[in-house]
N, C-alpha and C positions, 0 to 999 in steps of 0.2 A: 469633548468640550470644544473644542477646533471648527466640526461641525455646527454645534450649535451658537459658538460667536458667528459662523456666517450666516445663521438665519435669523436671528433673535437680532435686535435694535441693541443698541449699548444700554440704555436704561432697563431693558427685561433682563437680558446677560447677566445683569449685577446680581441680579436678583437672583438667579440661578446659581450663580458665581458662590453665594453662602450656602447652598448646600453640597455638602459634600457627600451626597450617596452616589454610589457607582452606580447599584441598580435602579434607583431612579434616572440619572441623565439615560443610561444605555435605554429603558425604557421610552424618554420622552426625544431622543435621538429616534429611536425605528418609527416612532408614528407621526413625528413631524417628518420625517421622509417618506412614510407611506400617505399619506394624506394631502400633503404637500397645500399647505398654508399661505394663504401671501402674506401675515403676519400674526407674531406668537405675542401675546399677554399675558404675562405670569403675576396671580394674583395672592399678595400676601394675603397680611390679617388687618391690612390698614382701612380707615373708609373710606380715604382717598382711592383704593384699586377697587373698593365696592360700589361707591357713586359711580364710578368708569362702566362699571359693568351694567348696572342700571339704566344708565344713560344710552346708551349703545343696545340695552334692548328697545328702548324708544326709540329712536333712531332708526335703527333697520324695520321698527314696525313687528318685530315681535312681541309687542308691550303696547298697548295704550292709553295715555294720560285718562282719569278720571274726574269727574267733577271735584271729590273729595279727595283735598291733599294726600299724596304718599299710595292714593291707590290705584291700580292697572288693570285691566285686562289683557288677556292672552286665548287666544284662539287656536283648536287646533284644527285639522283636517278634518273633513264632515266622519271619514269611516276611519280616523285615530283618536277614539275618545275613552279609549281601555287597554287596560293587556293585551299584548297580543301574544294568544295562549297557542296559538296555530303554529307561531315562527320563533317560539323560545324554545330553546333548545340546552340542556346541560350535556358537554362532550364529556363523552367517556371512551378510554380505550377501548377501537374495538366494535364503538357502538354498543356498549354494554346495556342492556334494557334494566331499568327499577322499577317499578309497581308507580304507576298513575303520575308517570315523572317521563317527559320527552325529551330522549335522547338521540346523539349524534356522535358520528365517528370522531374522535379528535382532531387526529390531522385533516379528514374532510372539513369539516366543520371550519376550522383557523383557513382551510384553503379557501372556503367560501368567504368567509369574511373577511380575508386582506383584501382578497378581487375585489370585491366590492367597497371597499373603503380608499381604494389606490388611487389618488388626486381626487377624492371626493372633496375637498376644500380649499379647490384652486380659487382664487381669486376672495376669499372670505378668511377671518380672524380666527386663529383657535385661542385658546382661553384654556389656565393650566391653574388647577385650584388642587388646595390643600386642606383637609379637614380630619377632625377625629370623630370616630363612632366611640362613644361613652363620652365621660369625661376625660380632660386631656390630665395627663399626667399621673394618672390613676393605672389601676389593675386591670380596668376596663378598656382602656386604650386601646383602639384599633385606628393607627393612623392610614390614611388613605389618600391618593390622586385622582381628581377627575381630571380628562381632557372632554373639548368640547368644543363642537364651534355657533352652538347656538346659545346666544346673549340670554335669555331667558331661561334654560336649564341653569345656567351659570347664578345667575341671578335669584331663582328660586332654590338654589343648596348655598347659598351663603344666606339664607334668610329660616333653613331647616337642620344645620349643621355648625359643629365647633368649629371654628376656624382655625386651623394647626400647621401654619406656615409655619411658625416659633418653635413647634415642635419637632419639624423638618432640620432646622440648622441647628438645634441644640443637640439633637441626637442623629447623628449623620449612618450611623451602621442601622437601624432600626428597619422591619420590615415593614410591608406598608399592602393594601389592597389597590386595585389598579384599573380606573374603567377607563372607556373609550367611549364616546359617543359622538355620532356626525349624523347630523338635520337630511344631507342631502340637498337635492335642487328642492326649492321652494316655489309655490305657485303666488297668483298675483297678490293673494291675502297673507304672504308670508307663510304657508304653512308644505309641509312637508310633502310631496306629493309622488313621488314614486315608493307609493305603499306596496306594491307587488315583489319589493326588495328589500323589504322592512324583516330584520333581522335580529334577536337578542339570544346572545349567543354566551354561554355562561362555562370558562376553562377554570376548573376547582385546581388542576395541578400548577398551573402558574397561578394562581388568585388573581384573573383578571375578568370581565365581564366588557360584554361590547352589546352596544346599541346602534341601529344605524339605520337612514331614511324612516326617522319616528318623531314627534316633539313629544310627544303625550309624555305626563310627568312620569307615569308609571312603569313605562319603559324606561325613559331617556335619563332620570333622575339617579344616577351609579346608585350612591350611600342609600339607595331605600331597598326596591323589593328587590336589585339584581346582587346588592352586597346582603342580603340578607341571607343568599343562596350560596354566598361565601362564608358566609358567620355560620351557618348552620353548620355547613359540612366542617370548617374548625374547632366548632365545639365539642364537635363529635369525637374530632381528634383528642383535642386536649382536657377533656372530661368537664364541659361546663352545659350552661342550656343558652343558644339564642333563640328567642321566642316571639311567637306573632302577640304578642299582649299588651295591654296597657297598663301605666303603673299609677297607682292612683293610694291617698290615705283619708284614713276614715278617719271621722273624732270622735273618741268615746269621752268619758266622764274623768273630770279633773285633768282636761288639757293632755289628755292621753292622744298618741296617733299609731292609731296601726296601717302597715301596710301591703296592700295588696296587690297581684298581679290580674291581669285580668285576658282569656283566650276565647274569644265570640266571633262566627263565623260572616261574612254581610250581613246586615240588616237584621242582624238579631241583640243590638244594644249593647254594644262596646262602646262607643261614643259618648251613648246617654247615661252609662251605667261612672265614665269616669270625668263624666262635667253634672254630677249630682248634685245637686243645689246645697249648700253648709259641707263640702266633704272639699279635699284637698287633689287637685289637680297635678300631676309629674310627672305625664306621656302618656298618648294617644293609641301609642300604635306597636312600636318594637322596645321590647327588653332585653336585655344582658341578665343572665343568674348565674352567680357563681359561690363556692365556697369558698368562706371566709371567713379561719377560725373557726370551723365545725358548721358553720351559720350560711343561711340560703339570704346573700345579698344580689339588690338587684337594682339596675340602671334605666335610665331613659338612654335608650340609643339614640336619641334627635333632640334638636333645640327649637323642635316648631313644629307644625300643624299642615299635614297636607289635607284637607278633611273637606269629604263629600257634603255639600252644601245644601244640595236637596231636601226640603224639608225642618230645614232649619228656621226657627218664627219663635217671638217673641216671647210665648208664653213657656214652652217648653224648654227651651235653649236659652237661659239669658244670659249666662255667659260670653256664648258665641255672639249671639244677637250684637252685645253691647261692642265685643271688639271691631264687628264687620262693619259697625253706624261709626268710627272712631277715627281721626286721621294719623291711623298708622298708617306704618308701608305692609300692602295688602296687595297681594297675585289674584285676583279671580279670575279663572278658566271656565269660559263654555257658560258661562251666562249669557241673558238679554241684558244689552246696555241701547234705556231708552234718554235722549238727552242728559248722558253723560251719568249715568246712574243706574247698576245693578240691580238687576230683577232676577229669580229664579222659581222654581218649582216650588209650590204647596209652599211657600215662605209665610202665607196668613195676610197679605195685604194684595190689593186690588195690582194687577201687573199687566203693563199696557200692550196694546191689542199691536203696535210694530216697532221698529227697531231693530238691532245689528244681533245676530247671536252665531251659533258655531257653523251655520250652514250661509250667513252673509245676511244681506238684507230679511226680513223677516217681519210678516203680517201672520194674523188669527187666520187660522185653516190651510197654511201653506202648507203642502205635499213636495217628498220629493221625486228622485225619477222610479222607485220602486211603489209608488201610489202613498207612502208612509206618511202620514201628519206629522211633521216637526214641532215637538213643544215649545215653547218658549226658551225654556235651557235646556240642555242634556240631562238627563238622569245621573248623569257620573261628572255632572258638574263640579268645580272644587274652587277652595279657596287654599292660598298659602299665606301664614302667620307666623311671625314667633312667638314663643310661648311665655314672653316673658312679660305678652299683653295679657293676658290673663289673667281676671282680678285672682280666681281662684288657684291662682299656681302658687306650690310649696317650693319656693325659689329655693332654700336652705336644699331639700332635698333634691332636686334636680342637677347639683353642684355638688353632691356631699364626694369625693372620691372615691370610700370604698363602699357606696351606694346607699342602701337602705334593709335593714333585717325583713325579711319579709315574715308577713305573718300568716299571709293564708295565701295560693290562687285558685282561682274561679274559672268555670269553663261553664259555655252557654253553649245553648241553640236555638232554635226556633222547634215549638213540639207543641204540636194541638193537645197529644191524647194521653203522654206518656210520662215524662218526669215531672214531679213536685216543683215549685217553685223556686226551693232551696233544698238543699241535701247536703251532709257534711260523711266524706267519706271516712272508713274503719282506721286508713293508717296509709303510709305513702304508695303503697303498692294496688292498694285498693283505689286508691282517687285515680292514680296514673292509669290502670287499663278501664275502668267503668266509668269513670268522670271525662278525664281528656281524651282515652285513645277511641273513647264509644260516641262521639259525637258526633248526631246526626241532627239535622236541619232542613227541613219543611223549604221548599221555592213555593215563592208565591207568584199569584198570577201578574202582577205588576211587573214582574221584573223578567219572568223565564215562560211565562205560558201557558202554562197547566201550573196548579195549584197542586200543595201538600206533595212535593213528589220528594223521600227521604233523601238527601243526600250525605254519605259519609263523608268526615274530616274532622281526619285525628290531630288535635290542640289546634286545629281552625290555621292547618300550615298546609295542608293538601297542596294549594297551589305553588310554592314554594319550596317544598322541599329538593333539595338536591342530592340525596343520600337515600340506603333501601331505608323502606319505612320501620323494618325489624330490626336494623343498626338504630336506627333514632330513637326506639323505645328503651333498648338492651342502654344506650346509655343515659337515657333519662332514666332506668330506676339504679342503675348504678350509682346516678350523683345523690342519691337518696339515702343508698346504705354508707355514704363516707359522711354525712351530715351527723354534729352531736345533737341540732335539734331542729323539727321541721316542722317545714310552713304545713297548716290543716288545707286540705284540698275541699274544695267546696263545688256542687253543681248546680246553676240557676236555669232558669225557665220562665220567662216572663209571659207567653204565648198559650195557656192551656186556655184550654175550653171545657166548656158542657155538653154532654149531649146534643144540644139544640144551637150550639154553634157560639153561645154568648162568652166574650172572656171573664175568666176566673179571678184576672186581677186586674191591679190598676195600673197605669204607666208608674206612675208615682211609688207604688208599692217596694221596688228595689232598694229604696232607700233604707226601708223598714230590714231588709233581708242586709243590708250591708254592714247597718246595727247588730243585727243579730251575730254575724258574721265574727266583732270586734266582740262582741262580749264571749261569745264560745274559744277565741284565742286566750284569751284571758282568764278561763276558767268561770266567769261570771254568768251563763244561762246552762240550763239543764237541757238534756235531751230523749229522745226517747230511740229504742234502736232496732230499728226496724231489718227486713231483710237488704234492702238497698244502702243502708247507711244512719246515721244519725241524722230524726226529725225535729225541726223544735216546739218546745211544749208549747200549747196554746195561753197557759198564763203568762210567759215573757213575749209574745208574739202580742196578746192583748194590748199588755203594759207597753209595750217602744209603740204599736198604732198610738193610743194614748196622748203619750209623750210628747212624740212626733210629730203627728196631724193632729191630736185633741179630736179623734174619730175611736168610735166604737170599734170593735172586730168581734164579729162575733163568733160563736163556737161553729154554726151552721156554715160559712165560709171557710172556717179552719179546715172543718170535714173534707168540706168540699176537693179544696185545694193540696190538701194531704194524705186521699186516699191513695191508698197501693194498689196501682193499677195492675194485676198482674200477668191477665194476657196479653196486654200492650209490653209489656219488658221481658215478658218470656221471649216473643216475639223478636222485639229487638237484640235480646243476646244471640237468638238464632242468627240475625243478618250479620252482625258483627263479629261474633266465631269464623262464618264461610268467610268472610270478606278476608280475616286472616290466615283462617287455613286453606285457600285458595294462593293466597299472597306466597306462601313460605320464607323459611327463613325468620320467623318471629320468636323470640322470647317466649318460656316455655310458662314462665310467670304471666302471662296471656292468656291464654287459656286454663291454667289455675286459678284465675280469679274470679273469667267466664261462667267456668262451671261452679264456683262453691256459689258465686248469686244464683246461679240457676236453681242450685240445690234448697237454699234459703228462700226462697221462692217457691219452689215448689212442697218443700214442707208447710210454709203459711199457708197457702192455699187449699193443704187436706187439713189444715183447724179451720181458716177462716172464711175461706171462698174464694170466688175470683177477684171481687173489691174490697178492701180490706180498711176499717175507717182507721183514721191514729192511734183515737182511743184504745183500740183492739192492744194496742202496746202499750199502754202505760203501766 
């Protein structure tokens, strides 16, 4: 403490002064000596330390005033506009290797990044915030510290997280997760520029995670994807699930709500699947599941919206549409701002040919030094919100404590050829290795370069994992057999085709499957049971099109869309078997599950053939 009255001002002091954790001060002691500050900001939960912080990204030029009230833009460095998947690193003793997870020696690792972080914030503010992951004061609580010295990370996690200074001093022994993050030297636009030292560096045995020479939110933003790499590995521990999913409810009949989690990999409709037009909005992105009471209850881990804006317009998004035209306090990253006024990608309205965007000044047909046409925005453009802008947010549930009972989750991907639309798995053991842990997903040429190439990722957490991936399964069906009753596992598919390339369904069509979804929890639709799992019958599928759209569905459609395809799934059990018996170390309930679909499978196919229609099951 002695220490830190000589570097902190008497008005932050105080501030410190009320909490009484040892390992927090000895924490926030070593990195303002390592980092070496010319001044500390310690911000509660007041808006007075949050206007400060706001202000001060305007200011240094991390943030730019917009035309409409309350909103900014933030730019990052032209080659910092993603993960960086190269320079993230989970230390393990040892240099321990895990399956499709990049690791580092420990002590190398903490060696390289103190070097690098030693007076990186001479002459600049660091900024000392306090937040919880769940809700605060709940079973969900995970309190946590960021340090930081760029205005704009600070700024966008008090606009995406609880704020839990209050929970600091009211419970002063409490453990807490721990990041680190430092900008680095900045170039003339403010943005981070010694990327060749760009660092994320993820220590599970202290629970601390560090970022460094990065602004990009994805990196630099602790409570998101680098504590997520901490929540996982403690769930593991202590038998719960933290999950890459969205947590969204549905409204069935007589003011009924069920609720769903939801695990979809890029660009395969997680977004659009939990801002569905008449359905109940309550996170975007990460969940908390835990028992409670025999019962799979489950959390929004964040208070806001970091969400890829590309493609976001009017007619499909109106939700989003209506908050981003609104003057809230709104972050948008990596857009064209033409006179004072965000533009982005495929938005649906005419977007002017110059302007300022993530590479600086910016005309139609600018290249950069690799010959590349610069779009108007980045592809990985974003916007930051809270969610309490939302017409569609279930405010009650995003606040409830011990969460929300879940009724079902969902796991997608992108699949021209292979799964049904919807699929409702046998019982928890069946959903968990053929629904979540068999996830594969189609790249498409827009984003990766070649088109349809399968990629695996199991619950859509690949990237993220910080644990072996055989640990992660062995305890997700553990938390399954302590449950007195569980959520129905479901698999979507929005993406199939025909033959001749045309899609099968409609954008819109999820909503009809999200119905079905809530009456099958409730015992309300029949099914028919196929070898993959429970189909649903084409009379309740009729009836919600009906309902719903006041659109026919016909039986010829149904066909279409629910045949069992069954060299396309033979196939994929095969990849997905090697992929784990390759891996080892997996649950032996893995490959039991593998092989009885096989077997189910290959018994329909000597009745019915290789494509097998519904009807064949009723």
């Amino acid at each position: 403490m002695r220490y830190l009255r000589e570097k902190l001002s008497d008005e932050q002091f105080k501030k410190l002064e009320k909490l009484k954790n040892d390992e927090l001060m000895c924490f926030l002691e070593k990195y303002i000596a390592v980092c070496s500050p010319s001044s500390v900001f310690v911000v509660t939960d007041s808006e007075e330390d949050a206007l400060y912080v706001r202000n001060k990204a305007i200011i240094e030029r991390e943030e730019k005033l917009l035309t409409m009230p309350g909103h900014t833009v933030h730019f990052d460095n032209y080659y910092d506009q993603a993960r960086d998947k190269e320079h993230t690193y989970v230390l393990t003793e040892d240099g321990k290797k895990l399956p499709y997870i990049k690791t580092m020696d420990r002590e190398k690792g903490l060696r390289e990044i103190h070097e690098i972080l030693l007076d990186i914030m001479e002459g600049k503010e660091m900024y000392i915030l306090f937040f919880s992951l769940g809700p605060k004061d709940s079973p969900f609580m995970l309190p946590a510290v960021q340090i930081t010295d760029s205005p704009y990370v600070a700024h966008s996690e008090l606009m995406l997280y609880r704020r839990a200074y209050d929970e600091f001093v009211k419970n002063p022994d409490m453990e807490f997760l721990k990041f680190v993050h430092a900008e680095g030297k900045l170039d003339e636009r403010r943005t981070s520029k010694n990327l060749d030292k760009r660092r994320i560096m993820i220590d599970l045995e202290d629970n601390i995670a560090f970022a460094v020479n990065t602004q990009y939110a994805g990196n630099t933003i602790g409570l998101k994807k680098p504590a997520f790499r901490l929540t996982i590995n403690k769930a593991l521990k202590e038998g719960w699930l933290s999950e890459h999913m969205f947590l969204m409810g549905v409204n069935g009949p007589d003011g009924r709500v069920s609720y769903f989690t939801g695990a979809f990999p890029s660009m395969c409709g997680k977004t659009s699947t939990c801002m569905v037009v008449g359905e109940r909005l309550v996170g975007d992105d990460l969940s908390f599941i835990r028992d409670i009471d025999g019962e799979a209850r489950a959390v929004n881990v964040e208070y806001g919206i970091f969400g890829i804006i590309q493609g976001v317009n009017k007619k499909d998004d109106p939700y989003i549409w209506e908050v981003l035209h609104s003057p809230y306090e709104i972050i948008f990253s990596n857009v064209l701002v033409h006179e004072g006024k965000p533009y982005w990608n495929d938005m649906g309205e005419e977007i002017p040919c110059e302007g300022e965007n993530h590479r600086g000044k910016w005309w139609c047909g600018k290249k950069d030094e690799d010959g590349n046409e610069i779009p108007p925005s980045h592809k990985n453009a974003r916007f930051t919100a809270r969610l309490k802008y939302f017409p569609n947010l279930d405010a009650e549930a995003l606040d409830a404590k011990n969460g929300v009972k879940l009724a079902g989750i969902i796991y997608g991907g992108r699949d021209s050829d292979t799964w049904p639309p919807v699929c409702e798995a046998f019982n928890w053991e069946h959903g968990v290795v053929m629904k979540g842990a068999s996830i594969e997903s189609e790249t498409t040429a827009a984003t990766l370069g070649k088109e349809g190439v399968r990629k695996y990722n199991v619950m859509s957490i690949l990237d993220f994992l910080s644990v072996h991936i055989g640990d992660y399964l062995d305890n997700y069906l553990k938390f399954g057999k302590q449950l007195r009753s569980h959520p129905k596992i479901f698999a979507v598919n929005y993406f199939l085709r025909d033959k001749d390339g045309n899609w099968l369904n409609s954008k819109l069509d999820k909503k009809i499957w999200l119905k079905w979804m809530d009456l099958r929890v409730h015992g309300e639709a029949g099914t028919i049971e196929t070898p993959i799992g429970y189909l649903p019958k084409y009379e309740d599928l009729a009836r919600l099109f009906k309902e719903v759209f006041n659109k026919e569905y016909t039986k010829e459609d149904y066909e279409k869309q629910f045949t069992i395809r069954v060299p396309e799934l033979l196939s994929k059990i095969g990849r997905i078997r090697k992929i784990y018996w390759d891996m080892g170390d997996v649950p032996e309930e893995v490959f039991r599950e593998l092989d009885a679909e096989e077997k189910r499978l290959l018994d329909a196919r000597k009745k019915h053939g290789d494509y097998i229609s519904p009807y064949s099951f009723y």
